[in-house]
C-alpha positions as CSV (number, residue, x, y, z in Angstrom):
1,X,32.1,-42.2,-15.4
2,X,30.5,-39.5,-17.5
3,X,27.0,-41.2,-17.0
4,X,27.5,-41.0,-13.3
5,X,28.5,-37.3,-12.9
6,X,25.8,-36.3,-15.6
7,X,23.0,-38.1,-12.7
8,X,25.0,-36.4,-10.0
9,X,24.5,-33.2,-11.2
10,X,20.9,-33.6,-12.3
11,X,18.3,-32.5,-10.1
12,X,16.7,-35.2,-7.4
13,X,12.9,-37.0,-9.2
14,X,10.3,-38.0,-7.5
15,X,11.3,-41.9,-7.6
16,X,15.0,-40.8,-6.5
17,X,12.4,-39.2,-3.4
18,X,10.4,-42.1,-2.8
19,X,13.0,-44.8,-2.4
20,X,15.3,-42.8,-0.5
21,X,11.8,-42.5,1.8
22,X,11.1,-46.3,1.6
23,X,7.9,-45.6,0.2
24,X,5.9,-45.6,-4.0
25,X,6.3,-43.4,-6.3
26,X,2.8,-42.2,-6.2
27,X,3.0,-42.0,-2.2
28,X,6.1,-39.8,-2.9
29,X,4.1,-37.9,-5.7
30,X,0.7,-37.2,-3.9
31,X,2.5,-35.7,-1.0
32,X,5.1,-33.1,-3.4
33,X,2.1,-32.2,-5.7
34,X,-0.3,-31.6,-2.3
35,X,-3.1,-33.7,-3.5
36,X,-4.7,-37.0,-2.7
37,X,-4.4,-38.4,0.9
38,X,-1.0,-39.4,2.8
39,X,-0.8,-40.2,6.2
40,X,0.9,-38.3,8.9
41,X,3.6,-40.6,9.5
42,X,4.5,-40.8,5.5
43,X,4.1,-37.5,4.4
44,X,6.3,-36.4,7.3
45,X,9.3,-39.4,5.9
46,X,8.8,-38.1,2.3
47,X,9.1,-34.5,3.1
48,X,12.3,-35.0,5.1
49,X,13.7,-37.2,2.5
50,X,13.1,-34.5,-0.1
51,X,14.4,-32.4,1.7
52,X,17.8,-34.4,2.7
53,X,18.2,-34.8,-1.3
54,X,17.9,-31.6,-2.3
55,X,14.1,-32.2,-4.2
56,X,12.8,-28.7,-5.3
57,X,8.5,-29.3,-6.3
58,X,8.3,-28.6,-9.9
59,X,5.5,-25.4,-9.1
60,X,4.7,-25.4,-13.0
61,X,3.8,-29.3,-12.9
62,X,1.9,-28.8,-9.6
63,X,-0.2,-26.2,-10.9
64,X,-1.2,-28.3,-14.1
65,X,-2.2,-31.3,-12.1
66,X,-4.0,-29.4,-9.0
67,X,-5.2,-26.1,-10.8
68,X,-3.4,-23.9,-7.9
69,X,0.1,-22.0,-7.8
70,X,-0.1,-20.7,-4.8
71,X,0.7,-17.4,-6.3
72,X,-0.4,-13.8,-6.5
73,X,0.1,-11.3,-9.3
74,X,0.6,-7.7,-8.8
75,X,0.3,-4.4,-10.8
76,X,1.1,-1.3,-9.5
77,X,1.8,2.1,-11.0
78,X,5.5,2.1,-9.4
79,X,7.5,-0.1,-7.2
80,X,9.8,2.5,-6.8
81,X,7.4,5.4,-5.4
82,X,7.3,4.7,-1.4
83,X,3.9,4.4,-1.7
84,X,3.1,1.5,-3.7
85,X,6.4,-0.2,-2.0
86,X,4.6,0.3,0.9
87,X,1.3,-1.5,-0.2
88,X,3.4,-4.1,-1.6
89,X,5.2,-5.3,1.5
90,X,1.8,-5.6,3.1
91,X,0.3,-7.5,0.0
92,X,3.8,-9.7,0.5
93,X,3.5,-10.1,4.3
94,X,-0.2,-11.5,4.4
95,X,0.1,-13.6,1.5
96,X,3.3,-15.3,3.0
97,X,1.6,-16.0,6.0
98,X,-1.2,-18.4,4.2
99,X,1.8,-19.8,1.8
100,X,1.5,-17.9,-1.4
101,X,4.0,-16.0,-3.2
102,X,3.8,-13.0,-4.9
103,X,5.1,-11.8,-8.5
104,X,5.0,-7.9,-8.8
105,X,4.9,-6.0,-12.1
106,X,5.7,-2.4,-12.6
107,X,3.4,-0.5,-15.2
108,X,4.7,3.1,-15.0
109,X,1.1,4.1,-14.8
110,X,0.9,3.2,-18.9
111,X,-2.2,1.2,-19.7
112,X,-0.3,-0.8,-22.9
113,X,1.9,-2.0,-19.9
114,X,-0.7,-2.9,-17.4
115,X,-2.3,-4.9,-20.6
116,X,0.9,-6.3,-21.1
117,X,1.7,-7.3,-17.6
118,X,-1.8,-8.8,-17.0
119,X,-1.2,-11.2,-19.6
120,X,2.0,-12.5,-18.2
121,X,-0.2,-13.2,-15.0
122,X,-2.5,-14.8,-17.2
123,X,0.1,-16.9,-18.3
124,X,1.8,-17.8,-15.5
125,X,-1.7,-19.0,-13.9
126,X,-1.4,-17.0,-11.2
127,X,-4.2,-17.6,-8.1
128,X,-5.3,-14.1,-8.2
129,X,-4.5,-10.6,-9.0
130,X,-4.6,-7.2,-7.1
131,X,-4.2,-4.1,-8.9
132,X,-3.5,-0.4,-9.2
133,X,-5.2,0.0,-12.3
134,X,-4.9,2.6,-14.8
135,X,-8.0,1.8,-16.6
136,X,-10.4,4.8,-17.0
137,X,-13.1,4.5,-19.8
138,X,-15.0,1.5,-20.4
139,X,-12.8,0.5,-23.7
140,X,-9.6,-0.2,-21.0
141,X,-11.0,-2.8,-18.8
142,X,-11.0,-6.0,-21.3
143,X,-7.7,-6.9,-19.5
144,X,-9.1,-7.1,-16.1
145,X,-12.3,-9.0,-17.5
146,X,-10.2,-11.2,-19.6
147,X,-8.8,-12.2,-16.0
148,X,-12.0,-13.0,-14.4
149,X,-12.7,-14.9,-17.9
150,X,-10.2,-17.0,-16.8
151,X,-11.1,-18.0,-13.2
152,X,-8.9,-15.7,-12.3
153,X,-10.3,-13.3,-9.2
154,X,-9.2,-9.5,-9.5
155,X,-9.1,-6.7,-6.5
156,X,-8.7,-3.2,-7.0
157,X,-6.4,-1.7,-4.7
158,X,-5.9,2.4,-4.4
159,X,-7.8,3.0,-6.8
160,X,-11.7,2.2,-8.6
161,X,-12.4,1.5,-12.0
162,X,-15.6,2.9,-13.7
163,X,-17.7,0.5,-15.2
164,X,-16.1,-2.9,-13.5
165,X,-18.1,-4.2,-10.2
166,X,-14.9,-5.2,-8.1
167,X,-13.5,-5.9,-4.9
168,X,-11.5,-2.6,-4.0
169,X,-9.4,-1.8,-1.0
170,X,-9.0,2.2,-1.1
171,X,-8.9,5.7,0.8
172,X,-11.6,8.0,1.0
173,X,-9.8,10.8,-0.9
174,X,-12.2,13.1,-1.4
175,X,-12.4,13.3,2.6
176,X,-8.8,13.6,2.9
177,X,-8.3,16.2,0.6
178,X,-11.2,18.2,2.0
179,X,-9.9,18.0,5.8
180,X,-6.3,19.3,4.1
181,X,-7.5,22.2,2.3
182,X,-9.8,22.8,5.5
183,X,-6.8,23.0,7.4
184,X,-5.6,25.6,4.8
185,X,-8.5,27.5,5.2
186,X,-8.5,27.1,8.5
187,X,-5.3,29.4,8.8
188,X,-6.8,32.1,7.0
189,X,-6.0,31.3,3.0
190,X,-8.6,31.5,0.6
191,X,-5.9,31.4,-2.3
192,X,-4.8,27.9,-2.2
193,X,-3.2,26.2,-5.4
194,X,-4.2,22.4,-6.3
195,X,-1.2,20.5,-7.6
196,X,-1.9,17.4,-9.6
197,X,-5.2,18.4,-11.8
198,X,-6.3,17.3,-14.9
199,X,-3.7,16.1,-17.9
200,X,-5.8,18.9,-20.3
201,X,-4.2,20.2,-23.3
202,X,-5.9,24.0,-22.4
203,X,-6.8,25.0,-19.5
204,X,-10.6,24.5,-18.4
205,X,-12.4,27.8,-17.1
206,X,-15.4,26.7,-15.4
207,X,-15.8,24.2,-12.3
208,X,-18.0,21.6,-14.6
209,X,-15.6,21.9,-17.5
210,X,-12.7,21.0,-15.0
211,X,-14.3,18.0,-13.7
212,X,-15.2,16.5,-17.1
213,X,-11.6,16.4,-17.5
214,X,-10.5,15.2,-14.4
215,X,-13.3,12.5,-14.9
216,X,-10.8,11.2,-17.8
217,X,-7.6,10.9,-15.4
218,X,-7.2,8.1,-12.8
219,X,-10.0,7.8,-9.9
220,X,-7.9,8.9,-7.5
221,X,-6.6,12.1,-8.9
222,X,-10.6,13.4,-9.4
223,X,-11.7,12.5,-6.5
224,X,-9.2,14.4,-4.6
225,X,-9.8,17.3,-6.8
226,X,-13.5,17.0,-5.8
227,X,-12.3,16.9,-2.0
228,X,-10.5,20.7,-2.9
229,X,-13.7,21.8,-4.3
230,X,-15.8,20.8,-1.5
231,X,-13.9,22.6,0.8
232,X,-13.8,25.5,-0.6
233,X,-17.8,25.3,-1.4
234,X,-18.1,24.8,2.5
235,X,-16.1,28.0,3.0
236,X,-17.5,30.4,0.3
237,X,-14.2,30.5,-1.6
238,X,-14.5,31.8,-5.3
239,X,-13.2,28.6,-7.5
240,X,-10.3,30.4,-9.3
241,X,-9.2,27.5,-12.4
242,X,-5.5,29.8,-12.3
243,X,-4.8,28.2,-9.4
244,X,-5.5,24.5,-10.4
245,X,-2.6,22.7,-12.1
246,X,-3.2,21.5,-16.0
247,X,-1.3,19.7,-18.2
248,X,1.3,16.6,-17.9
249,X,1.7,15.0,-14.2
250,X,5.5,15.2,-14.0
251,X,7.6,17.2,-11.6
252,X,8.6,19.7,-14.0
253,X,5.0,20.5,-14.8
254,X,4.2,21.0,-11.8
255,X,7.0,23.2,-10.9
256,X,6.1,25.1,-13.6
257,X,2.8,25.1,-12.8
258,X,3.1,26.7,-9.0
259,X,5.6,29.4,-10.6
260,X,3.0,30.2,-12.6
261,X,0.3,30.8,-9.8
262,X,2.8,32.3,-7.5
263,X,3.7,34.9,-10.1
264,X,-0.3,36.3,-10.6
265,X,-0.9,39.7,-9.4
266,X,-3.4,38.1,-6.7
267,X,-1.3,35.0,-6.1
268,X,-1.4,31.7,-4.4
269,X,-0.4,31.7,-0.6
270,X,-1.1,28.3,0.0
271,X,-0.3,25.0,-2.1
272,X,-2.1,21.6,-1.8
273,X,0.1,18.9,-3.1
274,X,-1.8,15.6,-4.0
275,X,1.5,13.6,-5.0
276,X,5.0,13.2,-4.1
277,X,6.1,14.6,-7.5
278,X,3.7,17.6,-6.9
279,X,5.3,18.7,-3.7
280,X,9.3,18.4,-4.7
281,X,8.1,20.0,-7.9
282,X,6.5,22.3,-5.7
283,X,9.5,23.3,-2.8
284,X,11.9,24.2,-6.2
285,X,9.1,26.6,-7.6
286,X,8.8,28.1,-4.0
287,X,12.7,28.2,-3.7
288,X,13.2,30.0,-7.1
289,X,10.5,32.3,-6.8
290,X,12.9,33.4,-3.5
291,X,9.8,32.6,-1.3
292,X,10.4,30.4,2.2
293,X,7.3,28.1,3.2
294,X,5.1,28.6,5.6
295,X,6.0,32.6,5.8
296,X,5.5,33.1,2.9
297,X,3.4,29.9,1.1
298,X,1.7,26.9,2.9
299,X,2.4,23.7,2.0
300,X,0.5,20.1,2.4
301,X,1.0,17.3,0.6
302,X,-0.2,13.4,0.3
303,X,1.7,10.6,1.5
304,X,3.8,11.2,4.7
305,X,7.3,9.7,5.0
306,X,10.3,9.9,6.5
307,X,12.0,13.0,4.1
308,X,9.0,14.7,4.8
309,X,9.3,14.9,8.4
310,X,13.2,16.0,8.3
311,X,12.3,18.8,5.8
312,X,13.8,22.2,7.3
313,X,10.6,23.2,8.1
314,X,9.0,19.5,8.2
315,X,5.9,19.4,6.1
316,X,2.5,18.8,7.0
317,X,1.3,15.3,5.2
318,X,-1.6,13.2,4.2
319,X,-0.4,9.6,6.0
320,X,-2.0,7.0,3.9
321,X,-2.4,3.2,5.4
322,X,0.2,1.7,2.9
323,X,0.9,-1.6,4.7
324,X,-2.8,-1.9,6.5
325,X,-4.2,-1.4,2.4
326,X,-2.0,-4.0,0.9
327,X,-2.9,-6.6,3.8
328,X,-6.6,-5.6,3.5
329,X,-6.3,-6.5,-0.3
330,X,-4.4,-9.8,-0.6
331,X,-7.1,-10.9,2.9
332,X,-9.7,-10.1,0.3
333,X,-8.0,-12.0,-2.7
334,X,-7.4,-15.1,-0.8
335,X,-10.8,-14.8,0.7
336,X,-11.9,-15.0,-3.4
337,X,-9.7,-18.1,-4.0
338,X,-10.9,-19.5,-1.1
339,X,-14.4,-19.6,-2.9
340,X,-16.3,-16.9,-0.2
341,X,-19.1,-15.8,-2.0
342,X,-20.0,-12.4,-0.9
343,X,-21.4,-9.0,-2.1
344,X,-18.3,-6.8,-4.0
345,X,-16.8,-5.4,-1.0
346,X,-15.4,-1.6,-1.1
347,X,-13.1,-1.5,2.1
348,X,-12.2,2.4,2.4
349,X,-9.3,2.7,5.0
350,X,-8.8,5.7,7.2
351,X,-5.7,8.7,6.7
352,X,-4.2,10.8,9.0
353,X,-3.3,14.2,8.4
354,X,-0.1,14.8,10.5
355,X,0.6,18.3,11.2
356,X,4.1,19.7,11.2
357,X,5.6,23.2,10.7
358,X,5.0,23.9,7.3
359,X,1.0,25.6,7.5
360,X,0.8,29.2,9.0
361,X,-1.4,32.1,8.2
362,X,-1.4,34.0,4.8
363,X,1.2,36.8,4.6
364,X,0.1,40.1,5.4
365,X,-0.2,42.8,2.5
């Protein structure tokens, strides 16, 4: 009696499979493991037998004996931040339709982590990979090439990485962040704060020296502080480095950060926010300096949702492609996996700057 409820609460094998389907084992086993030929008629009588037992495909086993999982591995900064949630879902919802699954991996924008995480994807012999990397000199990228060491395709997604040829799904930020400090401009301010600059220790004082640092932050954070300096190039606009942000990228930097410009003697009347972190940080600097937005200090940030249109006044946003980016990544993974041989591809998607209440002319003095 103890044998027989020990088998019944064992999982259903292969051979329990194939003679509950009248058919062999190795019938039973070419049609779970998805190689070899079956016909129609028995693959259909061994799937619905495995089915009517209970028979769950042991992936791990699969994987050894075909080489394929059937499954993509994701790195992203933060699952938690809307915007990567957002990519995710559309990473999730193309893979899905072609039969892959997808494991994600949080890396809190820390490169020991992303190092870390690749290597469990490594592991776990994932199909692919798509990542937000934080790699930014050429000593941080062995992960990603210890990947492709391993048959293992990579694409970039939000972001480039400097020395690396990849596939890469991103924005043009540069472009974006020009058109929003246009905009800015546009309505008459010429002292306009950038929120989200370079993680320097002091505080660089000339245009070149700011860049160099920027160049050591992630891609996307230079290149939309490239996008501010364009525009105000175009416009004529003295490059002032008080009204750039320095120093740690957290929200209480940057709070302290737009206090700061808002408190010089010839301060900031317009505030360009390049992260979600950099515009709440923002609104509490505004709030405690007793200064209301957009009479008294424009505001435009990156990455449009939902809180940002119920705001009281809503805020004008940067609306980045989330879903359309993670689709157009995983379409480019599988199309690796599938073996398409084709140049590195860059796909840059388009943004939309959606214009609410929170942008009106400078106050007058």
């Amino acid at each position: 009696m103890a044998a027989e409820r020990e088998r019944a609460s064992s999982p259903p094998t292969i051979s329990e499979v194939a003679t509950a389907a009248g058919v062999g084992r190795a019938t039973a086993a070419r049609t779970l493991g998805g190689y070899g030929y079956v016909s129609p008629e028995l693959r259909e009588r061994v799937l619905a037998a495995a089915e009517q037992i209970g028979y769950r495909t042991n992936a791990l086993a699969r994987s050894m004996s075909t080489g394929v999982t059937h499954t993509l591995g994701v790195i992203v900064a933060d699952i938690g931040n809307p915007f990567f949630a957002g990519v995710v879902r559309g990473i999730s919802d193309t893979s899905r339709e072609r039969g892959f699954d997808t494991i994600v991996l949080s890396t809190h924008e820390d490169l020991d982590e992303e190092i870390a995480a690749m290597n469990v994807l490594i592991d776990k012999r994932v199909d692919g990979v798509i990542v937000a990397s934080a790699a930014v000199e050429r000593a941080d990228v062995a992960h990603l090439t210890a990947a492709i060491d391993h048959s293992i395709p990579v694409v970039l997604v939000d972001r480039e990485v400097s020395h690396l040829d990849l596939d890469a799904v991103v924005i043009d930020n540069r472009e974006a962040a020009r058109g929003a400090v246009d905009t800015l401009i546009d309505a008459g301010h010429t002292r306009i704060g950038f929120v989200w600059g370079p993680s320097a220790d002091e505080r660089p004082t000339t245009r070149r020296e700011l860049l160099a640092a920027a160049s050591k932050n992630l891609w996307t954070d230079a290149e939309r502080l490239r996008g501010y300096l364009d525009a105000l190039d175009d416009a004529g606009i003295r490059f002032d480095p008080d009204l750039v942000m320095v120093g740690e990228k957290t929200e209480s930097r940057a709070t302290d950060e737009v206090a700061r410009m808002l408190a010089l003697p010839d301060r900031a009347t317009a505030i360009f926010c390049t992260e979600t972190d950099a515009m709440t940080g923002s609104l509490r600097a505004v709030r405690a300096a007793g200064l209301a937005y957009p009479a008294d200090v424009s505001l435009i940030g990156f990455d449009d949702s939902s809180w940002a249109a119920v705001m009281d006044p809503p805020l004008t946003m940067i609306a980045q492609p989330m879903h359309a980016l993670g689709a157009q990544a995983a379409a480019t993974l599988l199309a690796l996996i599938d073996g398409e041989t084709t140049p590195r591809s860059r796909h840059t998607l388009e943004t939309r700057l959606v214009s609410r209440a929170s942008v009106a002319p400078p106050p007058v003095t």
